[in-house]
N, C-alpha and C positions, 0 to 999 in steps of 0.2 A: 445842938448848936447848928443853926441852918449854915453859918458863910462858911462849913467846913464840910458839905453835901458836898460830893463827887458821885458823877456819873460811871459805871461800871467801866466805858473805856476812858474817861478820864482818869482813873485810879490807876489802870493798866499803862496807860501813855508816861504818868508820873514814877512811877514804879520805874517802868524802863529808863525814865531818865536819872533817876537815881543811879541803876543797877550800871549804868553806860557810862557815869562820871563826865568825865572829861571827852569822852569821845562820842556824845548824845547828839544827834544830828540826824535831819527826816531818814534817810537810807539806813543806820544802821537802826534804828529807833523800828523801824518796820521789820527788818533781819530779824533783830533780836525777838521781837512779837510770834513770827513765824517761828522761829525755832525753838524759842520756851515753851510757847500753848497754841501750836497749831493753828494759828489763826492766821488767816488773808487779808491784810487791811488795805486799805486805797492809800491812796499818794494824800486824795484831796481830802479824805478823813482823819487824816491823819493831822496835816497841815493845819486843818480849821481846830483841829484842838488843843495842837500848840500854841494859834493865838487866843485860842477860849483860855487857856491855863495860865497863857503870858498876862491876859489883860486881866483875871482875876487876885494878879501877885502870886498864881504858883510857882511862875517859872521866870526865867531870866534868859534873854540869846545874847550872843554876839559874834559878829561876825571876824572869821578867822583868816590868815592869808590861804592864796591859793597854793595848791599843791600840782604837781605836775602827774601826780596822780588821777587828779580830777579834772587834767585838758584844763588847768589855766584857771577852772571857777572858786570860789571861796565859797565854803560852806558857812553858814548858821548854825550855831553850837547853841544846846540849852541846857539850864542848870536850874538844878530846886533852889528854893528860891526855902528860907523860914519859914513863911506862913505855910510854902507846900507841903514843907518836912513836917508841921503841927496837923494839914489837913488829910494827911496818909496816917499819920499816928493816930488820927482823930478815927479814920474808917476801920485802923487795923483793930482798935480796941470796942470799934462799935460792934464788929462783926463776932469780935473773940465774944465780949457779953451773953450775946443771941446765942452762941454755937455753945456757953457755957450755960443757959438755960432752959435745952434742951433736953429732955431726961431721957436719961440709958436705956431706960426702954425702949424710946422712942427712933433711936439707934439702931434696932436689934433686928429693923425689916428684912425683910429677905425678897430677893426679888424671884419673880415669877416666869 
């Protein structure tokens, strides 16, 4: 099923917004990236695929009041959205299939 293809960091991006609920917003949505799997993401990669994900119906924002935590500004909150919850399920059982196709042996490499 194609409309349910995700890109490797769009799956990770949805993921975190899952795993961050209520508290998903660019800054910790990036934290959280870094501190699970080691990875550096940009501000502006990040951004451009919250509204890749928004305008696909992965995701949903809205804007929260400000906190005086954040000097005054309101953050943008994002939330899975159905169709993203079906298009993560869609990848998490795509990949399990592949990884359950694999034969034991094939497992058994040993590195060099």
């Amino acid at each position: 099923m194609k409309k349910y293809q995700l890109g490797e960091f769009e799956e990770i991006v949805l993921l975190m917004v899952g795993v961050l609920y209520d508290d998903a917003y660019g800054v910790s949505i990036k934290l959280e990236i870094k501190e699970r799997l080691d990875r550096t993401v940009s501000v502006g990669a990040l951004q451009s695929a919250l509204r890749r994900l928004e305008k696909k119906g992965y995701l949903t924002s809205r804007i929260v009041k400000p906190t005086e935590k954040r000097g005054g500004r309101p953050k943008c909150v994002f939330q899975l959205t159905a169709l993203g919850q079906r298009a993560l399920e869609y990848a998490r059982d795509s990949r399990n299939q592949l990884w359950n196709s694999i034969p034991k042996s094939a497992l058994k490499l040993r590195l060099t």
